[in-house]
One Martini backbone bead per residue (centre of mass of N, CA, C, O) as a GRO file, in nm:
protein
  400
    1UNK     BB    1  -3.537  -2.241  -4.026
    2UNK     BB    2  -3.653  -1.989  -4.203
    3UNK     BB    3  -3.609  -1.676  -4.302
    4UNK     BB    4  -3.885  -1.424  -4.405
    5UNK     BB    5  -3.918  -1.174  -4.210
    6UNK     BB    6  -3.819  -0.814  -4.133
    7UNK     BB    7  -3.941  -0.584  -3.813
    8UNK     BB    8  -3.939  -0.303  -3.756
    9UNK     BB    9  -3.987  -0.094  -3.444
   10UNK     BB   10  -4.099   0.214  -3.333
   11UNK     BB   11  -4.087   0.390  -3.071
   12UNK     BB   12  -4.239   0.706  -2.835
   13UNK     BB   13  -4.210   0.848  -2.543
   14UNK     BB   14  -4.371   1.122  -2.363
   15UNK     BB   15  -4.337   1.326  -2.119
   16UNK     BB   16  -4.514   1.494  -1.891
   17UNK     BB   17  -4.511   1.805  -1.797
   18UNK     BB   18  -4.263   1.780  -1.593
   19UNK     BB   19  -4.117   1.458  -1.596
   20UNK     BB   20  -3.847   1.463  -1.667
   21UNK     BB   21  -3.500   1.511  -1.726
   22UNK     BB   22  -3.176   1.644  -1.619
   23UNK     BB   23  -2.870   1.675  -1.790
   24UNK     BB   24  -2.617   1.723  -1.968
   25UNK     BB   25  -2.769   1.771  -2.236
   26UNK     BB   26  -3.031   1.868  -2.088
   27UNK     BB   27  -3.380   1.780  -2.150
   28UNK     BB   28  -3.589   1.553  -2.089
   29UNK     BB   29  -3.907   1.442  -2.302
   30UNK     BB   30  -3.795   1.208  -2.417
   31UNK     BB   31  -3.827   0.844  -2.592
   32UNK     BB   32  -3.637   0.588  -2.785
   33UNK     BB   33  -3.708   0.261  -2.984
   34UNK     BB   34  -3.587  -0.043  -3.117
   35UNK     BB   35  -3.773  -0.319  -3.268
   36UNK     BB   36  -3.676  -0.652  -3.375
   37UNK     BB   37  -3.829  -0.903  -3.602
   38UNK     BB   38  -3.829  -1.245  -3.659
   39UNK     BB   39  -3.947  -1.427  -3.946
   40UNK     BB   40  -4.050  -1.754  -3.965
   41UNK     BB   41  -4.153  -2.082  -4.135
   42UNK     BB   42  -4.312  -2.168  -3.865
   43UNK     BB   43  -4.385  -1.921  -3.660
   44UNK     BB   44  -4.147  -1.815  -3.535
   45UNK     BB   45  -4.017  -1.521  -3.306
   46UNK     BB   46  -3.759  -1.276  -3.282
   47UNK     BB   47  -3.617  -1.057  -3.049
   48UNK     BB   48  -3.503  -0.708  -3.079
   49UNK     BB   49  -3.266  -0.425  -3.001
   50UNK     BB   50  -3.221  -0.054  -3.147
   51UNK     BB   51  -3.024   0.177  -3.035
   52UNK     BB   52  -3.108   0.451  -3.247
   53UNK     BB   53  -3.188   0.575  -3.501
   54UNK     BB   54  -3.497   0.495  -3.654
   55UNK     BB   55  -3.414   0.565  -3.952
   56UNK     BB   56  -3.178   0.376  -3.947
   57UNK     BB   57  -3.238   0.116  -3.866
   58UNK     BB   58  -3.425   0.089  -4.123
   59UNK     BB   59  -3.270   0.125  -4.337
   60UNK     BB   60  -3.065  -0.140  -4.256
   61UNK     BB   61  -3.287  -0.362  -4.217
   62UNK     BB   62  -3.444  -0.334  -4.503
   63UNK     BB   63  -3.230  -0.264  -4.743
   64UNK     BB   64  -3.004  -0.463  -4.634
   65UNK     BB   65  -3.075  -0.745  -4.432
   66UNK     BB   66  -3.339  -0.869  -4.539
   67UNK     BB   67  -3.251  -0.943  -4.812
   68UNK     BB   68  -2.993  -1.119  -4.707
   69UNK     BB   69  -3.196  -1.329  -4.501
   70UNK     BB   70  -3.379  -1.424  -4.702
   71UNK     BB   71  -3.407  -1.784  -4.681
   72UNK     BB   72  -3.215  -1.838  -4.407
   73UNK     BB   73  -3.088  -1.983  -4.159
   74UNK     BB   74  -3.169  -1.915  -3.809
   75UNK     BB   75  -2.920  -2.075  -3.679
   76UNK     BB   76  -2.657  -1.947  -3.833
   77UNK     BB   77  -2.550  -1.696  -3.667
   78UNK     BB   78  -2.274  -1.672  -3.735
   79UNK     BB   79  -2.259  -1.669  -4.052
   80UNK     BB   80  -2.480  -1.408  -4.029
   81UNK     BB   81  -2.293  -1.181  -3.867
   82UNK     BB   82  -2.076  -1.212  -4.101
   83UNK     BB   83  -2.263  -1.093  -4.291
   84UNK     BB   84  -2.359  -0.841  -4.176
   85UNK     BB   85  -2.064  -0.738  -4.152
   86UNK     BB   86  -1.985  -0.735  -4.433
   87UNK     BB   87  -2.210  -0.546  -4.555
   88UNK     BB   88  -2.136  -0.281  -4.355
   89UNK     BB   89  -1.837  -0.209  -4.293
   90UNK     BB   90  -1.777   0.032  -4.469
   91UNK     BB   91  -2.047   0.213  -4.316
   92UNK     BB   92  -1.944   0.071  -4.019
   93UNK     BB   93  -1.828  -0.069  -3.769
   94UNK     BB   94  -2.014   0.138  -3.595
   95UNK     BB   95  -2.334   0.230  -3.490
   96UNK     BB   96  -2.600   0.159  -3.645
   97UNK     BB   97  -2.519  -0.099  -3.794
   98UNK     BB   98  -2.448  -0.247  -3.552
   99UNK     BB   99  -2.743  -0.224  -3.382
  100UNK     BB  100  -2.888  -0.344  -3.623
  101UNK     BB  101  -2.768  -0.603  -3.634
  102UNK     BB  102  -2.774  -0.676  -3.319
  103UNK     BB  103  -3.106  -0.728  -3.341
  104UNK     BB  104  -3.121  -0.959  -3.507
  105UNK     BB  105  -2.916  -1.162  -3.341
  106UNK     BB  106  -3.093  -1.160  -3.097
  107UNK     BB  107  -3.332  -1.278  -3.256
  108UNK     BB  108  -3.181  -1.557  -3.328
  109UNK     BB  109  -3.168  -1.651  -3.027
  110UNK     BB  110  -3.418  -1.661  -2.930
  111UNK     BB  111  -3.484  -1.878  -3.130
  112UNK     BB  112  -3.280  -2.085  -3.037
  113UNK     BB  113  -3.401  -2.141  -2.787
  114UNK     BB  114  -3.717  -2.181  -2.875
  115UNK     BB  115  -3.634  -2.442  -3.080
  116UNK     BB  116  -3.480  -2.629  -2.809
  117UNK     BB  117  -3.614  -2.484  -2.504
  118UNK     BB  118  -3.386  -2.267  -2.434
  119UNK     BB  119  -3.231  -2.050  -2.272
  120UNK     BB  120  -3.007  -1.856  -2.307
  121UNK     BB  121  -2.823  -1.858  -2.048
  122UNK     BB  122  -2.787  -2.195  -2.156
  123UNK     BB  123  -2.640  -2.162  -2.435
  124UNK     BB  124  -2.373  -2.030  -2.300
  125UNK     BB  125  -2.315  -2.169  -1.998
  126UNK     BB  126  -2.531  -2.105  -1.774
  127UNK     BB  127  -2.633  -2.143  -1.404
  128UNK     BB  128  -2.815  -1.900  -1.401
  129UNK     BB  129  -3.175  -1.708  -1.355
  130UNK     BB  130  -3.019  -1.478  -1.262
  131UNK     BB  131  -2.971  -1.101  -1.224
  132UNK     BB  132  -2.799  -0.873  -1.160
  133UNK     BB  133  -2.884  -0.516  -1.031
  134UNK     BB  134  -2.976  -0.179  -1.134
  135UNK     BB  135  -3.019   0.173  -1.062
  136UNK     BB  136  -3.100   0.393  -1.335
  137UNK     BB  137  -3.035   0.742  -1.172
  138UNK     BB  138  -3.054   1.040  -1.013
  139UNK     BB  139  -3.034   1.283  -1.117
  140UNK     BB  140  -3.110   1.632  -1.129
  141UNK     BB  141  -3.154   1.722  -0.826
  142UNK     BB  142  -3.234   1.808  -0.550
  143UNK     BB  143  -3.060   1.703  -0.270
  144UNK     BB  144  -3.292   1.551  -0.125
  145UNK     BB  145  -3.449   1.425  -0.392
  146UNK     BB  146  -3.240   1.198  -0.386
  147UNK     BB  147  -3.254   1.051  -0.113
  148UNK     BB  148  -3.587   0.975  -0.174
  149UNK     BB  149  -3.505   0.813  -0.355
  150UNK     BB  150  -3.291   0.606  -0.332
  151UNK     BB  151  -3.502   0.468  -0.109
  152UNK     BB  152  -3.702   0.345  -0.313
  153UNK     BB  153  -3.530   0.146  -0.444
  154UNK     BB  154  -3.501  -0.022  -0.226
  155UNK     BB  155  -3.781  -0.087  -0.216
  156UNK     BB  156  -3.811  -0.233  -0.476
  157UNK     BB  157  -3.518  -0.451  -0.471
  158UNK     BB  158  -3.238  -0.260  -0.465
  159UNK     BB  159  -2.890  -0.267  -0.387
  160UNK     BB  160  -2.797  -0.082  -0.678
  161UNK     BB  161  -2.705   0.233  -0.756
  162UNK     BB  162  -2.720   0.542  -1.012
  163UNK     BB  163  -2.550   0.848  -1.014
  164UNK     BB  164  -2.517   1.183  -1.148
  165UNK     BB  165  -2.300   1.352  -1.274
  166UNK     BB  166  -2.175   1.698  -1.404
  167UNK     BB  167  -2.280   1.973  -1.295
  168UNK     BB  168  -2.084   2.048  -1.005
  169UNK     BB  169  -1.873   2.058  -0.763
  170UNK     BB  170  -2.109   2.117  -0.517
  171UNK     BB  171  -2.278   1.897  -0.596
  172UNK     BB  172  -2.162   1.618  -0.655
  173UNK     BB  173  -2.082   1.597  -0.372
  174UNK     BB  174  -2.334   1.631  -0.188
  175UNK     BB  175  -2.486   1.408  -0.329
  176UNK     BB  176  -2.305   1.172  -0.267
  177UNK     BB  177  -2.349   1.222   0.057
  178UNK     BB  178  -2.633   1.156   0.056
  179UNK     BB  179  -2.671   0.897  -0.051
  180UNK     BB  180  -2.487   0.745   0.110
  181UNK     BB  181  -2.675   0.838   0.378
  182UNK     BB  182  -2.943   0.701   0.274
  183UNK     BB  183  -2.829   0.378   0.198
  184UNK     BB  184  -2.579   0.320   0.320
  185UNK     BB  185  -2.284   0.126   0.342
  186UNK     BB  186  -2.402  -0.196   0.212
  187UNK     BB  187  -2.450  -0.098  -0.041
  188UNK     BB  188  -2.427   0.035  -0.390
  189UNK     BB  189  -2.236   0.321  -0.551
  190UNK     BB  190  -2.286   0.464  -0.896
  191UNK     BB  191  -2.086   0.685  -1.117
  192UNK     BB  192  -2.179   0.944  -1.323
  193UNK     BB  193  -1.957   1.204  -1.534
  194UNK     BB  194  -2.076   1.265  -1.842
  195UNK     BB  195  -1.843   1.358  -1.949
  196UNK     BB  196  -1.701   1.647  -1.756
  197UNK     BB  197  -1.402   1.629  -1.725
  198UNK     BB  198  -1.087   1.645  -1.641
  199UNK     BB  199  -0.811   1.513  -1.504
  200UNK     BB  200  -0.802   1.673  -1.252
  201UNK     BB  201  -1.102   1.643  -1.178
  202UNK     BB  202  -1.111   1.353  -1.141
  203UNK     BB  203  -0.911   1.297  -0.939
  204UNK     BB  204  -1.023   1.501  -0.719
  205UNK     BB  205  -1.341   1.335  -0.746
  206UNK     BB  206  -1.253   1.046  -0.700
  207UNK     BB  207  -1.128   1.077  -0.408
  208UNK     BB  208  -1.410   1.177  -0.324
  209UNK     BB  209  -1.542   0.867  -0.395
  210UNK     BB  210  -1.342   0.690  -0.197
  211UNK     BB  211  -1.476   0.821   0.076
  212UNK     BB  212  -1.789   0.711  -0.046
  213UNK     BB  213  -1.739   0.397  -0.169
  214UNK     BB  214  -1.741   0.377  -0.477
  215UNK     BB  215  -1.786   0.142  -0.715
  216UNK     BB  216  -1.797   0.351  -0.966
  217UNK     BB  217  -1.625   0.552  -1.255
  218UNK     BB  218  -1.866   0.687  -1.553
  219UNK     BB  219  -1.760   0.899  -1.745
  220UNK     BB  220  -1.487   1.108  -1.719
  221UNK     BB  221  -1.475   1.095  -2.041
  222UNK     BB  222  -1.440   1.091  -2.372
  223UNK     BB  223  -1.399   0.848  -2.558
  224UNK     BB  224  -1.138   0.946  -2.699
  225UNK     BB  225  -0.957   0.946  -2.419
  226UNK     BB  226  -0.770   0.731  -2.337
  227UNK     BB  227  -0.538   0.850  -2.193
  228UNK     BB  228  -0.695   0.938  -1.956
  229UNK     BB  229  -0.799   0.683  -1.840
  230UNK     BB  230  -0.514   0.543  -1.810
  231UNK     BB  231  -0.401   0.767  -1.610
  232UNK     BB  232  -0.664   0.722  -1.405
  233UNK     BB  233  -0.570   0.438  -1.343
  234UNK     BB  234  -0.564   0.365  -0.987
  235UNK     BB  235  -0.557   0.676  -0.841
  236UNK     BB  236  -0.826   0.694  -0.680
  237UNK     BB  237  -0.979   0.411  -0.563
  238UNK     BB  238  -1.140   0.362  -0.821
  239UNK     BB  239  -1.316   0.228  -1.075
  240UNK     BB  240  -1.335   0.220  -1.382
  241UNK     BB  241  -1.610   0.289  -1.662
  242UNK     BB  242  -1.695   0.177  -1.981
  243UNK     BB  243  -1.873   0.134  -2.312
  244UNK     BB  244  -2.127   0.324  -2.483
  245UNK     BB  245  -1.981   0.406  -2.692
  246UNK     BB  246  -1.916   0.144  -2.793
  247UNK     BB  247  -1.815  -0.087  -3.055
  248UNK     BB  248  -1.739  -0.391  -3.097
  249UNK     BB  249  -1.460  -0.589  -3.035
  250UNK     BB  250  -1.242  -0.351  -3.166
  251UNK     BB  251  -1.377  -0.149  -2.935
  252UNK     BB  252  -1.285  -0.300  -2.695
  253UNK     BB  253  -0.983  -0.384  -2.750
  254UNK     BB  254  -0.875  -0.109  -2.729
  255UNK     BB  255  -0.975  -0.040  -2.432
  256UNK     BB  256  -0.839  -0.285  -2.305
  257UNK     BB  257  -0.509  -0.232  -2.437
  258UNK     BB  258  -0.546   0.064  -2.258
  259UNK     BB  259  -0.604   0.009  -1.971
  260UNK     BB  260  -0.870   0.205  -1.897
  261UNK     BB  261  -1.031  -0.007  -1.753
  262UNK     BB  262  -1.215  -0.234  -1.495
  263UNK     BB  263  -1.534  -0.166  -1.671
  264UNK     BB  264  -1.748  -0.307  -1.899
  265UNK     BB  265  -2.017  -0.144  -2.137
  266UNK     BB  266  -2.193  -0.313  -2.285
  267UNK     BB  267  -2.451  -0.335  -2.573
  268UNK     BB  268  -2.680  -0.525  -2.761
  269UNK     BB  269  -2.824  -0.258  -2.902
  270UNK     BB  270  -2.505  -0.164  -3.013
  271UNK     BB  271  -2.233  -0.358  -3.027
  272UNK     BB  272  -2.406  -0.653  -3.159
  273UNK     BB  273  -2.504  -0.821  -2.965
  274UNK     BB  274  -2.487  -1.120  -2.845
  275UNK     BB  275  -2.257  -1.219  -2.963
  276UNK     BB  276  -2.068  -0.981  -2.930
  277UNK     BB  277  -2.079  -0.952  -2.601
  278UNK     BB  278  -1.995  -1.253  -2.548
  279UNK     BB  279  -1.668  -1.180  -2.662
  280UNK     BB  280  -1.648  -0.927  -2.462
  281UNK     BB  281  -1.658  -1.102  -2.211
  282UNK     BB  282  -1.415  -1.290  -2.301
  283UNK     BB  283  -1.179  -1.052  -2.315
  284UNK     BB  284  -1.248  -0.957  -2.007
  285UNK     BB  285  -1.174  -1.225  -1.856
  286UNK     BB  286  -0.892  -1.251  -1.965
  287UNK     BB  287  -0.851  -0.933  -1.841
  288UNK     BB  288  -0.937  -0.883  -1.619
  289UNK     BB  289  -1.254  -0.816  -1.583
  290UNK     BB  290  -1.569  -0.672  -1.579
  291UNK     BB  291  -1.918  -0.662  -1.634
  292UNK     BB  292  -2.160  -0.388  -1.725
  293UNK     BB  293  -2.396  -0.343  -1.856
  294UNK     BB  294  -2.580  -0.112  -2.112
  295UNK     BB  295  -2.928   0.007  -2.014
  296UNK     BB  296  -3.100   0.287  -2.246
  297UNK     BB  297  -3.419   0.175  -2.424
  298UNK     BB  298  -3.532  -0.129  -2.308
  299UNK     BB  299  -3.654  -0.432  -2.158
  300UNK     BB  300  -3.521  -0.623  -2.418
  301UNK     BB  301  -3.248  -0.533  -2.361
  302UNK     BB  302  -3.178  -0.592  -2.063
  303UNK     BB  303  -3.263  -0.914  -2.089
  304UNK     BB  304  -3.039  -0.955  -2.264
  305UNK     BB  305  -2.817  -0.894  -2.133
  306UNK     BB  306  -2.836  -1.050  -1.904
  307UNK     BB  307  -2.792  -1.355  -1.998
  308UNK     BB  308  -2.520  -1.240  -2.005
  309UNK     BB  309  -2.429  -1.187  -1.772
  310UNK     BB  310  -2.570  -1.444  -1.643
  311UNK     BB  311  -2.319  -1.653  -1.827
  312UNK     BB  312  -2.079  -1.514  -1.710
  313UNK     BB  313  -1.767  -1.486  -1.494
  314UNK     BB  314  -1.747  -1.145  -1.531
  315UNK     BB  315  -1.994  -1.082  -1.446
  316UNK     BB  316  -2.186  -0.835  -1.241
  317UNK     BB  317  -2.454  -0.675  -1.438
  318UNK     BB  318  -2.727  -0.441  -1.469
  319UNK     BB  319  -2.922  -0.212  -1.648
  320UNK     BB  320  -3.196  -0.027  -1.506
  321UNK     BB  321  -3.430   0.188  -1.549
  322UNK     BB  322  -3.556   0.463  -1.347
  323UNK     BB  323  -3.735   0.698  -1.523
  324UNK     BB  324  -4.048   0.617  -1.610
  325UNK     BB  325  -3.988   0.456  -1.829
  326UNK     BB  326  -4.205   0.228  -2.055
  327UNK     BB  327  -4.012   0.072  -2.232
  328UNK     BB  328  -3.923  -0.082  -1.929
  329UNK     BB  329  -4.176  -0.084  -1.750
  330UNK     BB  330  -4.429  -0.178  -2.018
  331UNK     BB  331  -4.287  -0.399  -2.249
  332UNK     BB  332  -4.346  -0.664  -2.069
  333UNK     BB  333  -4.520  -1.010  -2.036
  334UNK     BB  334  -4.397  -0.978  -1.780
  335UNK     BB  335  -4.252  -0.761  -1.583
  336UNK     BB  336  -3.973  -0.642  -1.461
  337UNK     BB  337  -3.794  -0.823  -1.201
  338UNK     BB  338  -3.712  -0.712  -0.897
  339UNK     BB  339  -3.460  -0.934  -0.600
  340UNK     BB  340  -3.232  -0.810  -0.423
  341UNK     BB  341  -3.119  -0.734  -0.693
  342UNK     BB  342  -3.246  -0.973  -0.922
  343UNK     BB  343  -3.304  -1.064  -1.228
  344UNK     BB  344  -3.551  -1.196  -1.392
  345UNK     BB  345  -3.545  -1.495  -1.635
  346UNK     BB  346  -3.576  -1.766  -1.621
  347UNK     BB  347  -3.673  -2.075  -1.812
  348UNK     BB  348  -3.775  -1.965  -2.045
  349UNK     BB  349  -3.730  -1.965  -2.356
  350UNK     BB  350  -3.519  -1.758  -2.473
  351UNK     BB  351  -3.578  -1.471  -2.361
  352UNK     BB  352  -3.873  -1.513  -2.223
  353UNK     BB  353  -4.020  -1.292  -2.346
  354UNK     BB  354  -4.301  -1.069  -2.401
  355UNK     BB  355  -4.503  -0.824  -2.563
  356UNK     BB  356  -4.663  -0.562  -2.521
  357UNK     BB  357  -4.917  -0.487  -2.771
  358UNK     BB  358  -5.047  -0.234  -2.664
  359UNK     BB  359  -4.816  -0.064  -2.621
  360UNK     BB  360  -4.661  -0.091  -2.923
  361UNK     BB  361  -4.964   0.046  -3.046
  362UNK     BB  362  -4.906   0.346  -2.895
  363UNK     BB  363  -4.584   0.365  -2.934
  364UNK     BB  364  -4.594   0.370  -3.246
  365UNK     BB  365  -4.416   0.505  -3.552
  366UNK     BB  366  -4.582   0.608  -3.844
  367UNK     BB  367  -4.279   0.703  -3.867
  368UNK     BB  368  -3.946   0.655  -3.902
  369UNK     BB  369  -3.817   0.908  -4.057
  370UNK     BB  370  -3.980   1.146  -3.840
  371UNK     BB  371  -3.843   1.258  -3.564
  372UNK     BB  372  -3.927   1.440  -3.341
  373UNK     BB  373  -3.861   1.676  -3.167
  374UNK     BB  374  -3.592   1.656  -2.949
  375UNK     BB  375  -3.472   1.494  -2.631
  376UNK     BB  376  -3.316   1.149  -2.585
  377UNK     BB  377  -3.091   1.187  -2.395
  378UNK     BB  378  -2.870   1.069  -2.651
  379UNK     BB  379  -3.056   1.249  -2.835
  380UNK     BB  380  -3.115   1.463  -3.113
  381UNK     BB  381  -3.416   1.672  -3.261
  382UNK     BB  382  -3.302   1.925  -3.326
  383UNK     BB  383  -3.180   2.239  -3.246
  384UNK     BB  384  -3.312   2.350  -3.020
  385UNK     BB  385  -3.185   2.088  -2.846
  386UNK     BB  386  -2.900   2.163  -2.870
  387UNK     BB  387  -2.863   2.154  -2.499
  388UNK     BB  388  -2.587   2.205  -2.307
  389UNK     BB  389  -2.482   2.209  -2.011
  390UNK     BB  390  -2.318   2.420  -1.839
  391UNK     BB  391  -2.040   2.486  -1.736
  392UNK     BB  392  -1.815   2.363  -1.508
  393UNK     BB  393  -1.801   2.420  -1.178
  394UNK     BB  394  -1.525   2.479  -0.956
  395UNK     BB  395  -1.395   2.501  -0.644
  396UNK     BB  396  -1.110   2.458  -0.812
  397UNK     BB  397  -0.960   2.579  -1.034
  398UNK     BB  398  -0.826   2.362  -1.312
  399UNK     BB  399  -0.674   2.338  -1.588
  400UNK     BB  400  -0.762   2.180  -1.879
   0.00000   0.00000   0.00000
């Protein structure tokens, strides 16, 4: 089974006017994710999906990747990953490269379950069928409205959802109260600050979301931090989590070596793919740590990630977007299910899943080399949309 040509698909939704969400970055409006088709001489295609700018992803993977991997055997994953990360290391072993590369990693799992007839989660040595999961939103919007959101989650088939904080000192607490006594003790609830604390605030807000039960506190401080993370990690009587925005084996197990989280939070879409995130379960497992893997671009990286998740033994959980985002929720046909709190796997080969290719072709990309401009959550096109909000408003001001 030959690698014939590979093929980059940039999607982009934007949300109806007054439907997008405030975040620490500013007004999200749209959203954007690259999906990327491995295609083989036997008629057989693999499926990965690559988060970062859309531009950058076909630069590396038509220019670069394409041209190396045709007419190489589509099997020889391993082999395949150190040939694409020797190719790209001088510019790439974190952010694009790494993306763009992880895309192809993973549609050559694809490949190789469909080859055998076996899902990844199978392939990995893994014995269960579905993957925890959580709900991932709650953005900033009036505390009222967040408990009633809250609430659907819990409807919907989730027993874990993780909510946003970093906007100001007595909105973070005020919401946190909400929505824990919206789902009741029973749940868990976890928190997201944005990178917005500074250590003396991560403190005394971390100790305030331990008196109400916080499942885990995500990114209170910016990646380049360990330092602060190291130093609160243990203190506060909550789990820190981090690692959405590390790249590679060698960008985790620096997060790990400097003691700085109990749950790291790797993706597919981001990482390095299957294979890349596969060694980052085994180092933090290693490690005594849980994974908690990272997806916030389309319902293909999900899907892998959960796979991760769900055959390794410090698998903990997945991340599913829940705002209204169609790249996730009408993505796959049929579309992701969540009961009791589990996304469905199945057992059909490779990552199991078909693409709507009516939603593929309502929302690719003319150009992709031309992204409009807006702010796409974690990504920004135009000076004008890089507006992030005001500074973090303290309840006892304490020097940063």
């Amino acid at each position: 089974m030959k690698i014939d040509r590979i093929e980059p698909v940039s999607l982009r939704f934007a949300y109806p006017a007054g439907q997008g969400f405030w975040c620490a970055g500013g007004y999200c409006d749209a959203r954007v994710t690259t999906l990327v088709e491995v295609h083989t001489d036997t008629g057989l295609c693999g499926l990965g999906s690559a988060y970062t700018l859309p531009a950058l992803a076909h630069v590396v993977v038509k220019e670069q990747l394409e041209p190396l991997l045709r007419g190489r055997e589509a099997d020889d994953i391993e082999s395949l990953w150190n040939l694409m990360y020797r190719a790209t290391r001088w510019y790439g072993r974190k952010g694009a490269a790494m993306s763009a590369l992880g895309a192809v990693d993973t549609a050559l799992w694809d490949l190789r379950g469909k080859r055998l007839g076996k899902p990844v989660w199978e392939l990995l040595g893994g014995r269960r069928s579905t993957c925890p999961a959580y709900a991932s939103a709650l953005l900033w919007q009036p505390v009222e409205s967040l408990a009633a959101e809250a609430r659907r989650h819990l409807d919907r088939g989730y027993v874990r959802m993780k909510m946003r904080l970093g906007r100001d000192e007595p909105y973070d607490t005020a919401a946190v109260a909400a929505v824990r006594l919206a789902i009741g003790n029973k749940h868990d609830l976890m928190c997201d600050a944005s990178m917005r604390y500074h250590p003396a605030l991560a403190e005394r807000i971390g100790k305030y979301l331990a008196t109400q039960d916080v499942f885990w506190l995500e990114e209170p401080f910016e990646p380049e931090m360990l330092d602060a993370y190291s130093a609160l990690r243990g203190r506060i009587g909550v789990p820190l989590a981090a690692g959405e925005n590390e790249f590679g084996l060698q960008g985790f197990r620096e997060l790990i070596e400097a003691k700085a989280v109990e749950i790291v939070q790797p993706d597919v879409s981001r990482a390095g793919g299957i294979s890349e995130v596969w060694r980052i379960a085994q180092l933090a497992g290693r490690a005594g740590l849980k994974l908690a893997t990272h997806s916030w671009s389309d319902g293909l990286a999900v899907i892998a990630n959960a796979h991760v998740v769900a055959a390794s033994d410090c698998g903990l959980t997945v991340e599913v977007d829940q705002t209204g985002n169609p790249l996730v929720d009408d993505l796959l046909d049929p579309p992701l299910t969540v009961r009791d709190g589990q996304l469905e796997l199945g057992r059909e080969p490779g990552l199991g899943v078909r693409l709507n290719r009516t939603l593929v072709d309502r929302l690719s990309m003319a150009d992709p080399m031309r992204l409009p401009e807006g702010f796409y959550s974690d990504m920004v096109a135009g000076a004008a949309y890089l507006r992030p909000a005001d500074p973090y408003r303290e309840t006892d001001a304490v020097p940063a």
